[in-house]
BAFILO-637624 format. One record per residue (C-alpha): residue number from 0; residue in three letters; x negated, y negated, z. Coordinates in steps of 0.05 Angstrom, whole numbers. Layout:
<pts>
<n:NUM, res:ALA, c1:X, c2:Y, c3:Z>
...
</pts>
This chain:
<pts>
<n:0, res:UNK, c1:-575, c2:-671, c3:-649>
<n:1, res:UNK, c1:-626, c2:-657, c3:-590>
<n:2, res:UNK, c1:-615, c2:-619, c3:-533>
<n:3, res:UNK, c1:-617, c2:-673, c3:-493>
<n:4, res:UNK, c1:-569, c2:-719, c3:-528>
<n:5, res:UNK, c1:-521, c2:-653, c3:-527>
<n:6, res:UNK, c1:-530, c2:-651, c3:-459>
<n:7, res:UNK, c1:-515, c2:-720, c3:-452>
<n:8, res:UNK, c1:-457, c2:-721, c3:-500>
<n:9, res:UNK, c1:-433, c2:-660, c3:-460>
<n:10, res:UNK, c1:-436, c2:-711, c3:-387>
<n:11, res:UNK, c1:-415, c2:-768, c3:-414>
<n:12, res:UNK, c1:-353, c2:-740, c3:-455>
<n:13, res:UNK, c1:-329, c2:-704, c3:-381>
<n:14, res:UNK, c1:-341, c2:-772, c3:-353>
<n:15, res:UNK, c1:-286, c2:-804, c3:-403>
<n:16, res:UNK, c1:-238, c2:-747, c3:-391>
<n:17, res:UNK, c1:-240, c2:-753, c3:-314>
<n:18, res:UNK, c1:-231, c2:-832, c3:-334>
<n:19, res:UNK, c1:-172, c2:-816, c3:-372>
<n:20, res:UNK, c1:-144, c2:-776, c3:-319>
<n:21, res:UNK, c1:-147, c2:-833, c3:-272>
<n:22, res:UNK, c1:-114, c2:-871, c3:-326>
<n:23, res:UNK, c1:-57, c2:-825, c3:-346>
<n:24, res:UNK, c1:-40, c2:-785, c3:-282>
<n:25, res:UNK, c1:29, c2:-761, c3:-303>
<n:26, res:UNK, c1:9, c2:-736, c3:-369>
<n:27, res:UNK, c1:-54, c2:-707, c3:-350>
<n:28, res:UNK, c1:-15, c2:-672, c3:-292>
<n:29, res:UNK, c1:33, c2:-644, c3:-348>
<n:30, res:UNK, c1:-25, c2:-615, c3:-378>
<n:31, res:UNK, c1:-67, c2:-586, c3:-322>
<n:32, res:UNK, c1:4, c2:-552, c3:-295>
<n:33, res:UNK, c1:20, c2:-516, c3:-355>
<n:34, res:UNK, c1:-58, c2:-497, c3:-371>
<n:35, res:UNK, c1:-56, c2:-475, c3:-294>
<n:36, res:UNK, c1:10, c2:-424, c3:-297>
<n:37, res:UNK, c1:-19, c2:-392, c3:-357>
<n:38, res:UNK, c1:-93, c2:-382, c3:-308>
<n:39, res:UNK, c1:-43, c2:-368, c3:-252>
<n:40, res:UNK, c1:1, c2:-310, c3:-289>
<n:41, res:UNK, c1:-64, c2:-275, c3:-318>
<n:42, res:UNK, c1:-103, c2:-275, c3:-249>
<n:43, res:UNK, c1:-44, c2:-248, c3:-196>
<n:44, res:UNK, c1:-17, c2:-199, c3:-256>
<n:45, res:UNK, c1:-91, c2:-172, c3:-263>
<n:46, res:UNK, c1:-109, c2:-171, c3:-191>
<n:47, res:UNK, c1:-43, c2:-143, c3:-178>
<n:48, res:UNK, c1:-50, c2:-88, c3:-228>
<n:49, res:UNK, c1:-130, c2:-78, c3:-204>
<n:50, res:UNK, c1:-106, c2:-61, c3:-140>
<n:51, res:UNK, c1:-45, c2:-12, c3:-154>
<n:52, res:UNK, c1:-99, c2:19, c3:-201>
<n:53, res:UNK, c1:-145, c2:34, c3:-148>
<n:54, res:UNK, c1:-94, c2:56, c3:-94>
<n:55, res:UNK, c1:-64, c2:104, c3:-157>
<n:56, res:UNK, c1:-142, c2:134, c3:-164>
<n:57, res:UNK, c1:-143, c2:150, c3:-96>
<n:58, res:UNK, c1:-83, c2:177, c3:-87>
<n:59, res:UNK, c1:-82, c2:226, c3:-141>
<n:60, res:UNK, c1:-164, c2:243, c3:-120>
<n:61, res:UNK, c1:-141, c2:258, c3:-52>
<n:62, res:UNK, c1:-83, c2:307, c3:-81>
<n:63, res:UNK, c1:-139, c2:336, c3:-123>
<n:64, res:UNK, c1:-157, c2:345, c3:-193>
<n:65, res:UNK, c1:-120, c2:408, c3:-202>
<n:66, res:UNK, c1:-59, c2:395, c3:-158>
<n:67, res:UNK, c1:13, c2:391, c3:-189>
<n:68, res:UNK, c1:79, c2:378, c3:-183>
<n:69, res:UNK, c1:154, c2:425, c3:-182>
<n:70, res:UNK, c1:213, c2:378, c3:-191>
<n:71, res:UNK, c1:282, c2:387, c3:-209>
<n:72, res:UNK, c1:285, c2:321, c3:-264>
<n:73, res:UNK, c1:224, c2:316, c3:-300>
<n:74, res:UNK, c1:198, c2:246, c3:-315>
<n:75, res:UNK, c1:234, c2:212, c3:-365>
<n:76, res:UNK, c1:247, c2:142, c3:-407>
<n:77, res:UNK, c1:312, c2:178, c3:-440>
<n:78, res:UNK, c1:376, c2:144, c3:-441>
<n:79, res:UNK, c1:423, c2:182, c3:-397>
<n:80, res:UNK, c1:499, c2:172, c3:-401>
<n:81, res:UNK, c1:516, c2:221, c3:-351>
<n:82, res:UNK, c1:539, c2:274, c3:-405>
<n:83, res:UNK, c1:499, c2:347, c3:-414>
<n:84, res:UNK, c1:482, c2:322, c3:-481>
<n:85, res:UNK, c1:436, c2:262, c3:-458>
<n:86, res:UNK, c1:421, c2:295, c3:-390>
<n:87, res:UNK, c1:403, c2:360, c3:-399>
<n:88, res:UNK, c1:358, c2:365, c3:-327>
<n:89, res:UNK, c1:426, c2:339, c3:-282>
<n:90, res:UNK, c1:448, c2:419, c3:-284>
<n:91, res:UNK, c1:383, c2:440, c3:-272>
<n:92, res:UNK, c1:389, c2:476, c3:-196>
<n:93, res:UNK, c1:352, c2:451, c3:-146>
<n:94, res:UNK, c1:279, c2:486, c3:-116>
<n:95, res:UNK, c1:305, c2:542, c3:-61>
<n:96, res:UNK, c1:262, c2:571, c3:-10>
<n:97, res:UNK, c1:263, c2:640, c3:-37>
<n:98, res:UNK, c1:230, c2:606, c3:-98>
<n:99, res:UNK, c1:174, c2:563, c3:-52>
<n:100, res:UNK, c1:166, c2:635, c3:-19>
<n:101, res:UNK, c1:145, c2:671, c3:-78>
<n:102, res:UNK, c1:105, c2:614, c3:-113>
<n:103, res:UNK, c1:63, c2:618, c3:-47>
<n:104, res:UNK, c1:47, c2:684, c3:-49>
<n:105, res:UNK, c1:20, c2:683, c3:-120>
<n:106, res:UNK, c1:-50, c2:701, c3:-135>
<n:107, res:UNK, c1:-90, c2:642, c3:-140>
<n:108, res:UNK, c1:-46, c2:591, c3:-103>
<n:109, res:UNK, c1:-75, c2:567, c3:-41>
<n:110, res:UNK, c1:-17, c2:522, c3:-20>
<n:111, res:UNK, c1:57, c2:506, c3:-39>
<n:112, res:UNK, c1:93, c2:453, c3:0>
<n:113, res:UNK, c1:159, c2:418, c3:-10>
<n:114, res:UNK, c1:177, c2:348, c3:10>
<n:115, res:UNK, c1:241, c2:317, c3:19>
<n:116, res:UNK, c1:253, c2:240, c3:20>
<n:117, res:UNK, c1:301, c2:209, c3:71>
<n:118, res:UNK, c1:319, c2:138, c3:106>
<n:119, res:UNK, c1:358, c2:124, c3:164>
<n:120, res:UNK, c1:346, c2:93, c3:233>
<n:121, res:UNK, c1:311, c2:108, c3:282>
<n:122, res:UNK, c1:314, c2:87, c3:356>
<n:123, res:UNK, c1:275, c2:93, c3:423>
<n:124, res:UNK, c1:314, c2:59, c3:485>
<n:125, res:UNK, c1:325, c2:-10, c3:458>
<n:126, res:UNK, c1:290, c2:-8, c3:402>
<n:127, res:UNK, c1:316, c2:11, c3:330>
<n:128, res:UNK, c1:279, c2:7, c3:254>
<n:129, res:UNK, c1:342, c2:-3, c3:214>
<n:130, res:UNK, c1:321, c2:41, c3:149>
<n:131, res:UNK, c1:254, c2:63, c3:160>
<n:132, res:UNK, c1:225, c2:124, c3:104>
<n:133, res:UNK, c1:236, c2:199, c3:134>
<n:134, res:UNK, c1:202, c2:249, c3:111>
<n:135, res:UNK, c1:218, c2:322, c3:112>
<n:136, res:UNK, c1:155, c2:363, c3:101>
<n:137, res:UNK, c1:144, c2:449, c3:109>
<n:138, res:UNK, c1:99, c2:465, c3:156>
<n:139, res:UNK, c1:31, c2:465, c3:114>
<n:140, res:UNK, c1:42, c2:391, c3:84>
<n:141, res:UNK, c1:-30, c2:361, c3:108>
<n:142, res:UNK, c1:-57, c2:416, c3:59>
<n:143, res:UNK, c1:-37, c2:364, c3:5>
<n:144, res:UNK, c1:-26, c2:299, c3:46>
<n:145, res:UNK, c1:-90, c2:262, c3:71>
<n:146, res:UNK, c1:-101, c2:228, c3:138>
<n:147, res:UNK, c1:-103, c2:239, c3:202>
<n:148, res:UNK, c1:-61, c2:270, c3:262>
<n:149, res:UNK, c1:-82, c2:234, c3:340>
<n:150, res:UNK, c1:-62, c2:240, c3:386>
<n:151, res:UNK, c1:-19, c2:307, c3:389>
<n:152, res:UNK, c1:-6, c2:349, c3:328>
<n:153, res:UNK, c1:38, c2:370, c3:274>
<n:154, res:UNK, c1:86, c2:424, c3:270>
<n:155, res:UNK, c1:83, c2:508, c3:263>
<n:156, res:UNK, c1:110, c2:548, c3:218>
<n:157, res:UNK, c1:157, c2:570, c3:266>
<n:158, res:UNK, c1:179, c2:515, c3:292>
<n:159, res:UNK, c1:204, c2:492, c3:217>
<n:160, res:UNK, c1:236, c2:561, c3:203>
<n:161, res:UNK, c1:272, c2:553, c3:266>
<n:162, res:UNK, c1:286, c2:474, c3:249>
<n:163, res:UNK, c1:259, c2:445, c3:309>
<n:164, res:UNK, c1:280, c2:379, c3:334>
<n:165, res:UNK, c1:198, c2:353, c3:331>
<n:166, res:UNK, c1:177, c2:293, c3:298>
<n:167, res:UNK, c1:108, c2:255, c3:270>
<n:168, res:UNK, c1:115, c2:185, c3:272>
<n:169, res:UNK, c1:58, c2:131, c3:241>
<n:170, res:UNK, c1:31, c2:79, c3:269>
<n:171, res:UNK, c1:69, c2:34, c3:250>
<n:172, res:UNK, c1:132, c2:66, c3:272>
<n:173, res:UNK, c1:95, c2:71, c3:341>
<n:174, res:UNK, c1:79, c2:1, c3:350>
<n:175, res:UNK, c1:152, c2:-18, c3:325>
<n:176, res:UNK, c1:182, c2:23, c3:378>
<n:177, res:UNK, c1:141, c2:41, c3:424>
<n:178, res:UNK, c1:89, c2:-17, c3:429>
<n:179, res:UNK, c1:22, c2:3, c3:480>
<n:180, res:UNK, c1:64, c2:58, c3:507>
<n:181, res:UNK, c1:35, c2:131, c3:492>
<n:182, res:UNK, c1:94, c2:156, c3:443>
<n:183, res:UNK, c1:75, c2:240, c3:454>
<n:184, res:UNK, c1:124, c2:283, c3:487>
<n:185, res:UNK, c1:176, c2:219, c3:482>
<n:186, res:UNK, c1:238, c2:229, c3:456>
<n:187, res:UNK, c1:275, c2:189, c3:401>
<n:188, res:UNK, c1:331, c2:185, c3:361>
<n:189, res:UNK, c1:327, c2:209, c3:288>
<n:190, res:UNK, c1:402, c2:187, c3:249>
<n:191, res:UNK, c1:429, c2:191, c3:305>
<n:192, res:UNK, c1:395, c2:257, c3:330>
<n:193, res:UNK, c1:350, c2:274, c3:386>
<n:194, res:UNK, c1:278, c2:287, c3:361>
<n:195, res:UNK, c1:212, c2:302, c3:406>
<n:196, res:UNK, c1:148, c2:261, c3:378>
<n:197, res:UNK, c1:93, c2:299, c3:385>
<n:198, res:UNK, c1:44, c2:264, c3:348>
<n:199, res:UNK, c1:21, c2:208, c3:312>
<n:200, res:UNK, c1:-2, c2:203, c3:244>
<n:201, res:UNK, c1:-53, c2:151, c3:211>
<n:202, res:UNK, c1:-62, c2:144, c3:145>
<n:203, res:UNK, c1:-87, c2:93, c3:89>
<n:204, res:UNK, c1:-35, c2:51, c3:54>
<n:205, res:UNK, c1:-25, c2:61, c3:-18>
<n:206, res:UNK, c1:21, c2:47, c3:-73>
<n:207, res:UNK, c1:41, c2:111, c3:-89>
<n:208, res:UNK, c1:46, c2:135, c3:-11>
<n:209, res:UNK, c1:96, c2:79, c3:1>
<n:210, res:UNK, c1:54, c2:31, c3:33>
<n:211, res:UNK, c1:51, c2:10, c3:122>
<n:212, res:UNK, c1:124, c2:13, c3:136>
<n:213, res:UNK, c1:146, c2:51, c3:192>
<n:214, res:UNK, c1:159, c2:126, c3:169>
<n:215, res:UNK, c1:176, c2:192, c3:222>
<n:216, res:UNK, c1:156, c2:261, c3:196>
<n:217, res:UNK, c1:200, c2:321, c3:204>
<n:218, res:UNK, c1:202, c2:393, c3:188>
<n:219, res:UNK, c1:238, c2:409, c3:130>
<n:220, res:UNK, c1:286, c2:457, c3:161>
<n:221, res:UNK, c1:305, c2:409, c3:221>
<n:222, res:UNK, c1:324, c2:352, c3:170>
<n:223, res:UNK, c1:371, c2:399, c3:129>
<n:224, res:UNK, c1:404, c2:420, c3:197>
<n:225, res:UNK, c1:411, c2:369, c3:234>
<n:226, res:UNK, c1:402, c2:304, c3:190>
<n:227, res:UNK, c1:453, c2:318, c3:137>
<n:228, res:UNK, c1:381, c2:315, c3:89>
<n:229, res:UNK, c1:399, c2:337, c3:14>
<n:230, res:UNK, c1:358, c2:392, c3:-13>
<n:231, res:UNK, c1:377, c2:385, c3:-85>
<n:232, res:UNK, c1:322, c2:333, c3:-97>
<n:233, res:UNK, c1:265, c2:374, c3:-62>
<n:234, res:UNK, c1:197, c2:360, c3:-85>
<n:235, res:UNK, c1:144, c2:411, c3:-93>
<n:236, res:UNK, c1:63, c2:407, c3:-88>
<n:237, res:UNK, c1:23, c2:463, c3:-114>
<n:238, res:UNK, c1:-59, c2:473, c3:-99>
<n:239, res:UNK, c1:-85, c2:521, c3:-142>
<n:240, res:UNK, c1:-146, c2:558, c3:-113>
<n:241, res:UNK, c1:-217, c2:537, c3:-113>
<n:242, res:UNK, c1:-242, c2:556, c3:-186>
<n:243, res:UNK, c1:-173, c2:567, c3:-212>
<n:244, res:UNK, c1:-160, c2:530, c3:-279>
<n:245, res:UNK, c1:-94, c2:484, c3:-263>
<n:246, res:UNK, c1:-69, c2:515, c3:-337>
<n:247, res:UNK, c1:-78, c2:587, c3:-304>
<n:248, res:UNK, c1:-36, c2:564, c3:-246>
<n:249, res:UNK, c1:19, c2:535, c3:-280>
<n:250, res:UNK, c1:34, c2:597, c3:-321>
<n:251, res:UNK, c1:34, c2:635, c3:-259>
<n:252, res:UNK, c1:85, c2:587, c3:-231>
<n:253, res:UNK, c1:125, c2:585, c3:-295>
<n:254, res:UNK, c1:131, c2:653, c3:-306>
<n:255, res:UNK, c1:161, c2:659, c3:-229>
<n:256, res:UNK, c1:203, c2:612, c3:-231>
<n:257, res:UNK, c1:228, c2:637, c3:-297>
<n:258, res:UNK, c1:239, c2:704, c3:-268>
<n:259, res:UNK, c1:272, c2:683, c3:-208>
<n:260, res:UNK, c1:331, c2:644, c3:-252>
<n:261, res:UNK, c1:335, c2:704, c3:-295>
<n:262, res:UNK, c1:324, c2:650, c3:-362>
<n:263, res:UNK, c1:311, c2:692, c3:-411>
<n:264, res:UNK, c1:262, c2:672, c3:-482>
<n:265, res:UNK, c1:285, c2:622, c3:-518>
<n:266, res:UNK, c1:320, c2:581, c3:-459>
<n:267, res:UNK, c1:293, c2:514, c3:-437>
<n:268, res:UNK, c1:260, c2:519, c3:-367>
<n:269, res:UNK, c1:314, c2:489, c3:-314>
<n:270, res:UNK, c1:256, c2:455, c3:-266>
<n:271, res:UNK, c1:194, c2:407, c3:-297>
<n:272, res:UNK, c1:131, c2:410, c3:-278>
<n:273, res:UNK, c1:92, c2:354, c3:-269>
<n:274, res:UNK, c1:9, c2:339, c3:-283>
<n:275, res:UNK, c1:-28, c2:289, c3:-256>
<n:276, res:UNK, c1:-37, c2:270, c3:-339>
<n:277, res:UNK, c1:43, c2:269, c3:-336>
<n:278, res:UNK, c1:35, c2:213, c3:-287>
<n:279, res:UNK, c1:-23, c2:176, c3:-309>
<n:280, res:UNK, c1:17, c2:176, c3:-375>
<n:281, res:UNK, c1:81, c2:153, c3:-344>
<n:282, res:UNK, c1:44, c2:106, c3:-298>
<n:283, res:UNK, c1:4, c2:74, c3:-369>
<n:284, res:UNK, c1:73, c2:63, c3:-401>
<n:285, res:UNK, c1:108, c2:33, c3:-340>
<n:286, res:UNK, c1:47, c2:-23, c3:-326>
<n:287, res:UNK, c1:37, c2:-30, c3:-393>
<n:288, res:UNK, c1:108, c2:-76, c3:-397>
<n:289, res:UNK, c1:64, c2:-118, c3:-336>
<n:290, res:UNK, c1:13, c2:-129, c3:-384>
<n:291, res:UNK, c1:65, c2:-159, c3:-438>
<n:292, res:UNK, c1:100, c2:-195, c3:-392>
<n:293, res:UNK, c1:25, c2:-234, c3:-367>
<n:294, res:UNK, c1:11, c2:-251, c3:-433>
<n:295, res:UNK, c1:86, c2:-281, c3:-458>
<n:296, res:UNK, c1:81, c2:-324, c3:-398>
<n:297, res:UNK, c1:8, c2:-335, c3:-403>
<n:298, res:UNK, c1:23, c2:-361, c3:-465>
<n:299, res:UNK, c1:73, c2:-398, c3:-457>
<n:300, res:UNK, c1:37, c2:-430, c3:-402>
<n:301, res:UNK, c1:-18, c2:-447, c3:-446>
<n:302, res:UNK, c1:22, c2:-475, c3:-505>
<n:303, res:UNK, c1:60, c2:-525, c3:-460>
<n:304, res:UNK, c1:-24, c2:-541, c3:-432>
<n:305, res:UNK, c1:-42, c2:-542, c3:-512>
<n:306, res:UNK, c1:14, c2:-592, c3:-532>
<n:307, res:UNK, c1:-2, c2:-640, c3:-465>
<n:308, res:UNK, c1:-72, c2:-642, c3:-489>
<n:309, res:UNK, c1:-47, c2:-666, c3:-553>
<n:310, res:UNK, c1:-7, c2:-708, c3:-535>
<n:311, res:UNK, c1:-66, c2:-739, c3:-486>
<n:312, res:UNK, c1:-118, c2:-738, c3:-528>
<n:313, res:UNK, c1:-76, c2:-775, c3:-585>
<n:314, res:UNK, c1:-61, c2:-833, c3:-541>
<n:315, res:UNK, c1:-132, c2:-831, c3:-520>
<n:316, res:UNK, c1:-145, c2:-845, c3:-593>
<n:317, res:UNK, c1:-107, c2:-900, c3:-601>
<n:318, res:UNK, c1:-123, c2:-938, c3:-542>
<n:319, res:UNK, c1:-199, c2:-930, c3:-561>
<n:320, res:UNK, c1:-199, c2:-932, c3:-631>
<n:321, res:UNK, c1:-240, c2:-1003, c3:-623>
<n:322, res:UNK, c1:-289, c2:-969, c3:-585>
<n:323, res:UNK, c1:-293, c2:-910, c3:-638>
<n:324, res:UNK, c1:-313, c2:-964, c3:-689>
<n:325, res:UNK, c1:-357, c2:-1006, c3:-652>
<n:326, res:UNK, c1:-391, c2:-938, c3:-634>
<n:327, res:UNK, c1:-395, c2:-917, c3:-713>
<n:328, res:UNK, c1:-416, c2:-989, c3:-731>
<n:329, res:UNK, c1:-482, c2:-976, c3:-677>
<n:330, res:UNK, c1:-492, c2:-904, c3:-718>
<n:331, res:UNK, c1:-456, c2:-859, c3:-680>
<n:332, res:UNK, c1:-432, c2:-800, c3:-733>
<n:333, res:UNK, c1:-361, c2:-768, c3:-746>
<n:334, res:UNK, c1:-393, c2:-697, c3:-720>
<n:335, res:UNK, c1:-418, c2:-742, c3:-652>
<n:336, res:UNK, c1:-348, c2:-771, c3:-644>
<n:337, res:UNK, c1:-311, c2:-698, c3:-659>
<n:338, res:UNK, c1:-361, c2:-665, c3:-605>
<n:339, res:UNK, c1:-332, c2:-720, c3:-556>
<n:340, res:UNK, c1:-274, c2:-715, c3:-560>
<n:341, res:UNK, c1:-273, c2:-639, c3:-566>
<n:342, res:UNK, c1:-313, c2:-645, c3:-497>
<n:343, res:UNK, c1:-257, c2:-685, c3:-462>
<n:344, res:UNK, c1:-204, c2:-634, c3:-485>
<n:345, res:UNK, c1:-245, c2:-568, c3:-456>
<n:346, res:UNK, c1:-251, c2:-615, c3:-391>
<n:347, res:UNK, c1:-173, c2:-626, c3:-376>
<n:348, res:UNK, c1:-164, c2:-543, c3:-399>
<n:349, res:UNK, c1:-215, c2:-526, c3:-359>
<n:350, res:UNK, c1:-191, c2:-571, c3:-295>
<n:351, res:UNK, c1:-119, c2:-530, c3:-303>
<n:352, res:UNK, c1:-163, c2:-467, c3:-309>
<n:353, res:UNK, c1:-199, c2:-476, c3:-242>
<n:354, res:UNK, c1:-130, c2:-500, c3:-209>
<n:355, res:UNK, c1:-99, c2:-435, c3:-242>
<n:356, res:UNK, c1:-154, c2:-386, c3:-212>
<n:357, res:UNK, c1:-148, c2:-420, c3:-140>
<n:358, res:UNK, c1:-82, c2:-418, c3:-143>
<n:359, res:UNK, c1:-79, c2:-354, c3:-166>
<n:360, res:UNK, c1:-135, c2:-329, c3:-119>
<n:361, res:UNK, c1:-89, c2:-354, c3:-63>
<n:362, res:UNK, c1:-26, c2:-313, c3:-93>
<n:363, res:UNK, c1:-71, c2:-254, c3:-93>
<n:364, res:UNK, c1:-95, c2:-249, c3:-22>
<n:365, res:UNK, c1:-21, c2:-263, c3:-9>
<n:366, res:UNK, c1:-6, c2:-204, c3:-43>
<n:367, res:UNK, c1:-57, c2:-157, c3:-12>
<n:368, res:UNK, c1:-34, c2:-187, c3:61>
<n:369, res:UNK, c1:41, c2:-178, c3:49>
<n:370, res:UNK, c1:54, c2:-118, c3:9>
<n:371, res:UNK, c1:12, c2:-42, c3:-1>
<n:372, res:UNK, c1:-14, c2:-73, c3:-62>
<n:373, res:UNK, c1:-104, c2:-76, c3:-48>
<n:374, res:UNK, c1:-95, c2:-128, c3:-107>
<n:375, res:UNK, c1:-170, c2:-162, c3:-120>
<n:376, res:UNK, c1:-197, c2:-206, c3:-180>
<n:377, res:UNK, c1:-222, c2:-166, c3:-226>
<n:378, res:UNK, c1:-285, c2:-207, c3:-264>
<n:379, res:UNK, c1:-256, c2:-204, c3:-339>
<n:380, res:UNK, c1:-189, c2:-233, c3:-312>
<n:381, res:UNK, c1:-233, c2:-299, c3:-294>
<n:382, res:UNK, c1:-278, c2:-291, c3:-360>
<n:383, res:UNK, c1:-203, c2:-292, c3:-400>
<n:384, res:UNK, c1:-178, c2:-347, c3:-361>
<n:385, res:UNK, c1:-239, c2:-385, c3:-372>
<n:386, res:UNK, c1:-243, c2:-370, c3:-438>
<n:387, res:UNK, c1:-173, c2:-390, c3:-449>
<n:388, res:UNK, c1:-180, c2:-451, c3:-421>
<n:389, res:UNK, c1:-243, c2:-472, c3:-476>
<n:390, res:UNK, c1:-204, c2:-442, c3:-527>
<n:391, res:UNK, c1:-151, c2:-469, c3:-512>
<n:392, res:UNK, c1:-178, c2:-543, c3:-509>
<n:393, res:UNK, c1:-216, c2:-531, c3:-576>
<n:394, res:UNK, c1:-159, c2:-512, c3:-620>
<n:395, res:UNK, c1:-102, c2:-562, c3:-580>
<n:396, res:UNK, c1:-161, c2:-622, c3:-579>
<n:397, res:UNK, c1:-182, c2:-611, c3:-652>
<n:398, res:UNK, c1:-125, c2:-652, c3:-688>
<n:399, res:UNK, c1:-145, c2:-715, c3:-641>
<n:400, res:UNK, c1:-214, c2:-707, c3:-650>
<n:401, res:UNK, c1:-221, c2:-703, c3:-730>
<n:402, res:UNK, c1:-169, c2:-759, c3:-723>
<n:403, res:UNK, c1:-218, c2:-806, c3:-685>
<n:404, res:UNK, c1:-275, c2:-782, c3:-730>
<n:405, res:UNK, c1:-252, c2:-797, c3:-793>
<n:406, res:UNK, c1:-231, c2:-871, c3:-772>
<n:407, res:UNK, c1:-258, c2:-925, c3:-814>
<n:408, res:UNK, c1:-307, c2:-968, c3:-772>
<n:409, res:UNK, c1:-285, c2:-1031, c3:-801>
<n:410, res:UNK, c1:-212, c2:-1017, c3:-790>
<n:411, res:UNK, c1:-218, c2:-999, c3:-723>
<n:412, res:UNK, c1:-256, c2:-1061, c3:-706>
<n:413, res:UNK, c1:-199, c2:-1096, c3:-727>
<n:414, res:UNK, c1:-144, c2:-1050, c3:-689>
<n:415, res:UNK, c1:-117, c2:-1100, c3:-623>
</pts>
């Protein structure tokens, strides 16, 4: 066969399936929908998991490459039951500030900083964010945080040892409560408590970081006083050095901590600290079930698309079975009549492909627009759906087509 009769065989056998779309709207609709979830599921999963891949690279590059983690749990699949056997890490004590004190003034450490995650509402005159994120932070915290502090400032040493009643709100948080009004040197209401804001801090939705919702900043000392803010979960970020190996640091850091509890050889460490490999790891495991889940509905998608194109295609058989064997009786072969109908199964796949990847391009800016998610199309997600789609018409479409080549021409003259 030539090129040019491929080509032609190629037009003409998309021209029949279009026909037969016309001609069986409900069952070509059947198959188009389910070929289209399956495009769908693959394209907003992917994009979604692009984007949360990128925001996770940044976050972790602006922490640094050497930056860790102090935490009283470490990070774990276990089961836990609530008993010491199965949870171990529930009697571990929590970080103190004696402890922070010391880490700090290790050799090689250029900053230790502990965080503290609260929620509550806040309120300016009339206006109140029901349960926006608070965060409790020690004075050095933009050593380790990124983005930026305009207009005003953040908070002194000082005024966290003495628990000052000061707050950083972001932007959102300012346009929430505030709206065009400059929010510095205003005073709001923290839980219930009076807090100054004295500046306002911008910085770059991610994933990790919690995404745009409205979030105040506090010293660390003024939430435990005044805000009833639990320390036993505290949250500590160390920054080794310039030219200090992360390995280096974490001995250091073990070895204090170890001290300072009094544990002596032998005894399980009563904190866990945390690598950026810790979290890539646990990160990998946790999106890895995303990547299951895409392809058990993905495929279920496309088997209920690979049973309506044969179901299609076999009443497309039938009905033209006299036109199959006037077209053998004028020379056409069983390999020309295979590669037809083949063509006209790849044509309805590939129609519920392209309504899967608009769809699903739709669903993804949808999810970039309403959520902290910078999801985005990532080319091999379209090459897989597309590739689906072919495959799937091929293998679905190839029972109907060797059925309508190996048709005797002189019995389907006769068929009525």
């Amino acid at each position: 066969m030539s090129l040019a009769t491929r080509v032609y065989a190629i037009f003409q056998g998309v021209s029949i399936a279009l026909d037969a779309l016309r001609a069986n709207r409900v069952r070509a609709a059947l198959t188009i929908l389910g070929v289209a979830v399956g495009v769908f599921v693959v394209v907003v999963i992917s994009g979604a998991i692009h984007g949360i891949n990128a925001s996770v690279a940044k976050d972790f590059e602006k922490a640094g490459p050497s930056t860790f983690f102090i935490s009283r749990f470490p990070i774990s699949f276990e089961a836990c039951d609530g008993t010491d056997d199965t949870c171990k890490w529930l009697r571990n004590p929590p970080i103190s500030n004696t402890e922070i004190e010391r880490l700090a003034a290790l050799p090689g450490i250029r900053t230790v900083a502990a965080r503290i995650n609260d929620q509550g509402p806040v309120t300016y005159r009339q206006q109140t964010i029901p349960s926006p994120n608070i965060t409790a932070y020690t004075a050095n915290w933009t050593d380790v945080d990124g983005g930026d502090i305009y207009p005003g400032r953040t908070f002194t040493t000082a005024e966290n040892s003495s628990g000052a009643r000061v707050a950083l709100i972001n932007d959102e948080m300012a346009k929430d409560l505030f709206g065009d009004i400059d929010p510095i040197g205003k005073q709001i209401s923290i839980k219930g408590e009076p807090f100054q804001v004295i500046g306002v801090y911008h910085y770059i939705a991610s994933f990790l970081g919690g995404g745009n919702g409205a979030k105040a900043i506090v010293p660390i000392e003024a939430a435990r006083r005044h805000l009833g803010t639990g320390v036993r979960n505290i949250q500590v970020t160390v920054k080794p050095d310039a030219g200090v190996e992360r390995d280096d640091a974490i001995d250091e850091v073990v070895s204090s901590l170890r001290v300072s509890r009094g544990l002596k050889p032998g005894v399980d460490n009563t904190f866990a600290i945390i690598t950026q490999d810790k979290l890539f790891e646990t990160y990998n495991k946790v999106f890895g079930m995303f990547f299951i889940v895409m392809i058990a509905l993905s495929a279920v998608g496309t088997l209920v698309g690979g049973v309506g194109v044969i179901a299609i295609m076999m009443i497309s058989v039938t009905e033209r079975t006299r036109e199959i064997g006037v077209r053998k009786a004028l020379g056409a072969t069983r390999r020309t009549i295979l590669w037809q109908f083949l063509i006209e199964a790849v044509t309805l796949t590939g129609i519920g492909a392209f309504v899967g990847m608009f769809v699903g391009w739709l669903g993804t800016l949808a999810l970039r627009a309403a959520t902290p998610i910078a999801a985005s199309i990532p080319l091999w997600s379209i090459g897989t759906a597309v590739g689906a789609s072919v495959v799937t018409g091929i293998i679905f479409g190839m029972l109907p087509a060797l059925r309508a080549s190996r048709l005797d021409p002189v019995e389907a003259l006769r068929y009525e």
